[in-house]
Steps between C-alpha positions, in 0.01 A plus 500: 500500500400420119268204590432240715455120396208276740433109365198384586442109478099511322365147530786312233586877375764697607397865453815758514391882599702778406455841731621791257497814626285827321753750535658630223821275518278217564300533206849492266485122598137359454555438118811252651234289599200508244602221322509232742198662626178273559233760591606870658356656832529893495417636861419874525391703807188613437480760700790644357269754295814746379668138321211418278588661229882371542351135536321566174763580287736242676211204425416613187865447393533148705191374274633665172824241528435158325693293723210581731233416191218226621647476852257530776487802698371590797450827675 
């Protein structure tokens, strides 16, 4: 599975949430959806000590792309 689509119904707002996965095939999609984009979510385990390094490099390049420019982002 690529991603996963949930609509929420916000007060008048209908809020769509896209699931992507982090693997490597995953990733090959996320710029598919950074220009519709509103605000990004990146989830991360923690605890996952050996993947920090992997996360950096994978988050620095997310933020580098200007389709993501001035969008909200939280961690």
């Amino acid at each position: 599975m690529t991603s996963e689509l949930t609509t929420l119904l916000l007060d008048k707002y209908e809020v769509s949430i896209y699931d992507l996965n982090g693997d490597m095939k995953g990733r090959e999609t996320w710029p598919n959806y950074y220009s519709k984009a509103q605000a990004l979510v990146f989830v991360l385990d923690s605890s996952d000590l050996g993947r920090m390094r992997e996360v950096k490099v994978i988050l620095t390049h997310l933020l580098s792309d200007q389709r993501v420019a001035g969008k909200p982002i939280l961690l």
